[in-house]
C-alpha positions in Angstrom: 145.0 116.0 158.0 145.1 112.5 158.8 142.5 111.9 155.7 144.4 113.7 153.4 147.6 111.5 154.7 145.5 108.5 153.7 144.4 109.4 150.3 148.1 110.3 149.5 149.2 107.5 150.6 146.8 104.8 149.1 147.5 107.0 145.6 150.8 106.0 145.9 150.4 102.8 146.8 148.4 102.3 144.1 150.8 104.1 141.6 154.0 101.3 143.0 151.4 97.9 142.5 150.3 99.3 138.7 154.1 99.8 138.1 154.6 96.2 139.8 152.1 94.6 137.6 153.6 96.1 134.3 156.9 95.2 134.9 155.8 91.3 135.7 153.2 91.7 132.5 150.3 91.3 134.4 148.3 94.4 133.6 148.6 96.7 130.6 147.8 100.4 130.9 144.2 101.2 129.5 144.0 103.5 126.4 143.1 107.0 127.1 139.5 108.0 126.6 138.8 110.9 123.8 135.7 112.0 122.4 135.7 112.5 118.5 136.4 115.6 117.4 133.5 117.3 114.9 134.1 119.9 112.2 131.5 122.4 111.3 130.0 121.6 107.7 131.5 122.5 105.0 130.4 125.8 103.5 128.4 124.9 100.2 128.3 127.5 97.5 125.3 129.2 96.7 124.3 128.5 93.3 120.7 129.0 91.4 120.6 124.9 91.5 120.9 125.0 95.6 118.4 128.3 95.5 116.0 126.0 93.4 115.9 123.5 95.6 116.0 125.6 98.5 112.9 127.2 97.6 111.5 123.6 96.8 112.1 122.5 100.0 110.5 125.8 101.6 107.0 125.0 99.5 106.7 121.4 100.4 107.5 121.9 104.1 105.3 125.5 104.4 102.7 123.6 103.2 103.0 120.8 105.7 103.0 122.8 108.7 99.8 124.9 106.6 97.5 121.8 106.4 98.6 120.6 109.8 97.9 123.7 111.5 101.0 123.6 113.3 102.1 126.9 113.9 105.4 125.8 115.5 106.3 123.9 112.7 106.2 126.6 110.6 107.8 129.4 112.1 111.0 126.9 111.9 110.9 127.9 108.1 111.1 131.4 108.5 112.9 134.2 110.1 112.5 137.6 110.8 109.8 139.7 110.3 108.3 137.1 108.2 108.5 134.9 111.3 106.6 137.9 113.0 103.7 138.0 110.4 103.2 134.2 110.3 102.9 133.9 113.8 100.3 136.7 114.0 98.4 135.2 110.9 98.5 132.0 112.6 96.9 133.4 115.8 94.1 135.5 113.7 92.8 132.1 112.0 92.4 130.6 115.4 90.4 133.6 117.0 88.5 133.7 113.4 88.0 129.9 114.0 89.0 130.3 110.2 92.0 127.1 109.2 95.5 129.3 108.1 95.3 129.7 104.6 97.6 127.1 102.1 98.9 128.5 99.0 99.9 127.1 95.3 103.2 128.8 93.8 104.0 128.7 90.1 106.7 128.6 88.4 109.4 131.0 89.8 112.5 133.3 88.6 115.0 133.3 91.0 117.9 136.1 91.5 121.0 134.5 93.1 123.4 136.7 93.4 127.5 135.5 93.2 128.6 135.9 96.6 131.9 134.4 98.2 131.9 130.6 99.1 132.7 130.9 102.9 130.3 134.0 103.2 127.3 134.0 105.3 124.6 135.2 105.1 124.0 133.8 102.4 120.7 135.0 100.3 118.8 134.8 97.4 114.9 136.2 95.9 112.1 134.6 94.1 109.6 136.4 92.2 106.2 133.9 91.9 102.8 133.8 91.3 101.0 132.9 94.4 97.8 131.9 95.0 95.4 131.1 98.1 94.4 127.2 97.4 90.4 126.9 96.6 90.5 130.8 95.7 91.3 130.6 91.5 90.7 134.5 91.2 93.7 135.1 93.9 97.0 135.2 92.1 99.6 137.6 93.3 103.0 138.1 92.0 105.5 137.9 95.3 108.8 139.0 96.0 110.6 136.4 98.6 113.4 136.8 100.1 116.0 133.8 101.8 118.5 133.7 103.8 120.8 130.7 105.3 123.0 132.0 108.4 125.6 129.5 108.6 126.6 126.1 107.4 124.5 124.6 110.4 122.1 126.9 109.6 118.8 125.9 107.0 117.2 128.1 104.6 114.2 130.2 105.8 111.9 133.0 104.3 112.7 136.1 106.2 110.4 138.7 103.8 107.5 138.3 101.5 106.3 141.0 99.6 102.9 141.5 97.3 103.4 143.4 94.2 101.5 146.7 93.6 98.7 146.0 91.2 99.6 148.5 88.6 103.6 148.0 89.2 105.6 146.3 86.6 108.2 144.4 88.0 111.4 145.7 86.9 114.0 143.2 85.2 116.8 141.7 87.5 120.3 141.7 85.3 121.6 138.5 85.2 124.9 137.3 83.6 125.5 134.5 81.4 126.4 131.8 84.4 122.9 132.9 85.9 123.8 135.2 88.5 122.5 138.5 89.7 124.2 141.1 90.8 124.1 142.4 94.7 124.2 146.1 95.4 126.6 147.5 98.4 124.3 149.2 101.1 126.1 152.8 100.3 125.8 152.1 96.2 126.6 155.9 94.9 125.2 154.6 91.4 122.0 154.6 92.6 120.1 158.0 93.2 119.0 156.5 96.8 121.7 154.4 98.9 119.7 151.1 99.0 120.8 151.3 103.4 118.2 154.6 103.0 115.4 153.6 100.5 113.3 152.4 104.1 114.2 155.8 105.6 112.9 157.5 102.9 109.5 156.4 102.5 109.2 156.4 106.5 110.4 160.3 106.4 107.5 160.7 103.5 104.3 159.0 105.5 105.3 161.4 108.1 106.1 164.6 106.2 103.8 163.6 103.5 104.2 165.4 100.3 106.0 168.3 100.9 108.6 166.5 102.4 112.1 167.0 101.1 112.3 162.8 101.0 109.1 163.2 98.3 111.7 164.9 95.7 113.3 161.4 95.4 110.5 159.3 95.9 107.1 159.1 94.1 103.4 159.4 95.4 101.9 156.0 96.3 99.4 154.7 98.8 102.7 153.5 100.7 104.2 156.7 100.6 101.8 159.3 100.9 98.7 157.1 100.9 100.3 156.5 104.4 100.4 160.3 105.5 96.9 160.7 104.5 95.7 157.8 106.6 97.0 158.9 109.6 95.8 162.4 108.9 92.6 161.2 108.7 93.0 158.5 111.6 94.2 161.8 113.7 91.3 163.9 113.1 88.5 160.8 113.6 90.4 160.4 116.8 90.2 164.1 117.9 86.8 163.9 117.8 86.4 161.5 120.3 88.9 163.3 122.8 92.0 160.7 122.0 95.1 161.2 120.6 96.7 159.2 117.7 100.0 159.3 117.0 101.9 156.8 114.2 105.9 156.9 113.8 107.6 154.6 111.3 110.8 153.4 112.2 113.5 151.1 111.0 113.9 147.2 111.7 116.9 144.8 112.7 116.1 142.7 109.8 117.9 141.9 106.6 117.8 144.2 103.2 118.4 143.0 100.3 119.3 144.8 97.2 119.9 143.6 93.4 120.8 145.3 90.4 118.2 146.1 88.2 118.7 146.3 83.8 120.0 149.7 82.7 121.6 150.3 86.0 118.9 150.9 88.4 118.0 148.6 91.9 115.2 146.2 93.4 116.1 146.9 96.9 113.3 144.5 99.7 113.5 145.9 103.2 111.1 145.7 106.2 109.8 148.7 108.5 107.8 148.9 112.0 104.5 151.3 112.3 103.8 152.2 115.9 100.7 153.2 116.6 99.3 154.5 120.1 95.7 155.9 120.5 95.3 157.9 124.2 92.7 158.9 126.2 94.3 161.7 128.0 91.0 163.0 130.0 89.9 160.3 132.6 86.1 161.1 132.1 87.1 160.2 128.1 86.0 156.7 127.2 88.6 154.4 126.9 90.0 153.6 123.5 88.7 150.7 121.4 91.0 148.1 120.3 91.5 148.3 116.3 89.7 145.3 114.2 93.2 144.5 113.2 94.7 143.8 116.6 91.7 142.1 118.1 93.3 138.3 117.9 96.2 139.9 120.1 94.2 141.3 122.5 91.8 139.4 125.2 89.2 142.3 124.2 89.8 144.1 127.5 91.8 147.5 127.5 93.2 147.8 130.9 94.6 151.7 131.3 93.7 154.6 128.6 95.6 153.8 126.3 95.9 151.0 123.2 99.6 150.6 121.8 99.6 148.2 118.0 103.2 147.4 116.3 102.4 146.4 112.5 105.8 144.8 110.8 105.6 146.0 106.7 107.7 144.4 104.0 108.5 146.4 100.8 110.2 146.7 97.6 111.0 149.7 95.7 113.0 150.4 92.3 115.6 152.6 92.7 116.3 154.3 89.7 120.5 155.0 88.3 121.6 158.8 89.3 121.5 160.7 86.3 123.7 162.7 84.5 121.3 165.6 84.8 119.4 166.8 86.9 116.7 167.6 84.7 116.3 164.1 83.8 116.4 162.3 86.7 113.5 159.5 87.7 112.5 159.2 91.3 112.3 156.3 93.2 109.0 154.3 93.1 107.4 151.9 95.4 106.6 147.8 93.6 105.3 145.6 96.6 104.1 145.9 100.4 102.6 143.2 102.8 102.4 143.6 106.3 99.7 143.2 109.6 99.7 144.1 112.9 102.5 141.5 114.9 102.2 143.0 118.3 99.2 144.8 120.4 99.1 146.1 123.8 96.7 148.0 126.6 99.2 149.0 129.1 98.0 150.1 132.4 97.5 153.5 133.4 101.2 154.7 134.5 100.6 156.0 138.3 102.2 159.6 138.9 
C-alpha cells in the first residue's frame, strides 16, 4: 500500500513540476510518437502485357533456381499441386544423383481472361512449347496455369499440363482487346459443368467403360486407360496374396476454365490417385515399394502395407450442349502430367 502511495505520489509530483516548467517556458512538451501508417498495394489490373511479363519473370527465375539446384528457391515460384510435383521431382534427381532437369520455352499464346480490377485470384494460361535443355528431340506443347492471390502476393505456376500426342489443341476465343473469356464453375452451356469435368473422368477410371460418366466422356488412356491399369495392377497383385486398391479423388486446388471457339471449354484441373497395396496374411511377403515412390521412401517397408499419393494435372475440352441429342459430342481428354508427391509404409495397426 505504502508503494502504491509513492508511485501516486511522485506521478503527481511529477505532473505539477512539467506544468511548472511550461508555464515559466522552460520545457516544451515532446511530440507524440506514431508509427507510419502502410496501405496494402494497389490492385494492378491484369492485362496480357502484365501476363507476358509475368510469365517472363516465371522462366528466368525457374531457371535460376534449376541450374542452382536450389529446391527452396523454386518452390517460391509455384503453388499448389505444381508445388507438390516439383518438390517430388526435386527429390528424385537427388536419389537418382541425376541434376533436376532445366527447360527452354518458345514462344507462348497466352489466355488472360477480363476479370474485375480489385478481384483476386487473379489467373491467367499459357500454351508453349517446352523443351528439356540438351534433349532437341523433346518438345512438348504445355498448358500452364497462374495465379497471383493478392496484391502482396507474386505470380506462381500452380498446374502444368503435357498435351496428348495426338490431341489438337482447341482454339481459346479471344476478343479484339485480347482477352479470353472465363467460364462460371456451374456453365449450363457446356454439356459438362467445368466444377465436374475432374469428377467425371475420376467416376470413369473407376467404373471404366460402362460407366454412366463414359456417355459424356470419351475413351482415353486417362479415362479408361486408367481403369484398365488398375485392373491389371489388381489381378498381378492377387497373385501374390496382396490387395490393391486405387480411388481417385478431388483436390483443394484451383480450376480454371476458358471458353473455347464455337462455344465449347478448355477447362485445367488437378486430381489425387491413392494407391494402397496390403498384405493381409502375415506369413504373406511384405509388399514392395513401387519404382515410382522409391526417392520417398528409405527402401524399408515397416508394417504390411505400402500407401503412394500421385497429384495429376489435366485438361479436357468440353464440348457446347447440343440442341439434339443425337448430335451431341462428348467430352475428350487434351493433356495430363503428374508423379507420385507422397509415399508411405505405415506400421502394422495393433488390434
Amino acid at each position: 500500500m505504502h508503494s502504491f502511495l509513492r508511485v501516486v505520489a511522485a506521478g503527481v509530483l511529477l505532473a505539477l513540476l512539467t506544468a511548472a516548467g511550461c508555464a515559466e517556458g522552460k520545457t516544451e512538451a515532446r511530440p507524440t510518437v506514431t508509427m507510419p501508417k502502410t496501405s496494402p498495394p494497389a490492385p494492378v489490373a491484369l492485362t496480357p502485357q502484365v501476363a507476358e511479363q509475368a510469365f517472363r519473370s516465371y522462366v528466368t527465375d525457374e531457371d535460376v533456381a534449376r541450374a542452382a539446384g536450389d529446391e527452396r528457391l523454386a518452390l517460391t515460384w509455384t503453388s499448389d499441386g505444381q508445388s507438390q510435383l516439383t518438390a517430388a521431382e526435386f527429390r528424385k534427381a537427388a536419389y537418382d544423383g541425376d541434376p533436376v532437369p532445366r527447360f527452354g520455352y518458345g514462344k507462348p499464346r497466352l489466355y488472360v481472361p477480363k476479370l474485375k480490377d480489385a478481384a483476386y485470384p487473379q489467373w491467367f494460361v499459357v500454351s508453349v512449347d517446352r523443351s528439356v535443355m540438351d534433349r532437341p528431340k523433346s518438345k512438348r506443347r504445355v498448358l500452364m496455369g497462374f495465379i497471383l492471390r493478392g496484391p502482396s502476393d507474386h505470380w506462381k505456376l500452380t498446374v502444368a499440363t503435357v498435351l496428348q500426342e495426338k490431341a489438337k489443341e482447341p482454339k481459346v476465343a479471344i476478343d479484339a482487346a485480347g482477352y479470353a473469356t472465363a467460364l462460371s464453375a456451374g456453365d449450363a452451356s457446356l454439356l459438362i459443368r467445368p466444377r465436374d469435368v475432374g469428377g467425371i473422368q475420376a467416376t470413369i477410371a473407376a467404373e471404366g467403360p460402362r460407366s454412366v460418366a463414359a456417355k459424356v466422356m470419351k475413351s482415353n488412356p486417362v479415362t479408361t486407360g486408367f481403369y484398365q491399369d488398375a485392373k491389371r495392377a489388381r489381378k498381378k497383385a492377387k497373385k501374390d496374396d496382396i490387395t490393391y486398391t486405387v480411388v481417385y479423388t478431388a483436390t483443394p486446388f484451383p480450376y480454371f476454365g476458358l471458353r473455347t471457339e464455337h462455344g465449347g471449354g478448355l477447362v485445367i484441373y488437378s486430381l489425387f490417385r491413392n494407391t494402397s497395396l496390403v498384405a493381409k496374411d502375415p506369413r504373406t511377403p511384405k509388399p514392395e515399394i513401387p519404382q515410382e515412390a522409391e526417392h520417398l521412401l528409405d527402401g524399408a517397408v515397416e508394417g504390411n502395407e505400402v500407401d503412394t499419393t500421385a497429384t495429376l494435372h489435366f485438361a479436357a475440352f468440353d464440348p457446347p450442349k447440343a440442341k439434339k441429342r443425337a448430335a451431341q459430342a462428348k467430352a475428350h481428354m487434351l493433356a495430363d502430367d503428374g508423379a507420385v508427391t507422397k509415399a508411405a509404409t505405415p506400421p502394422i495397426k495393433k488390434p
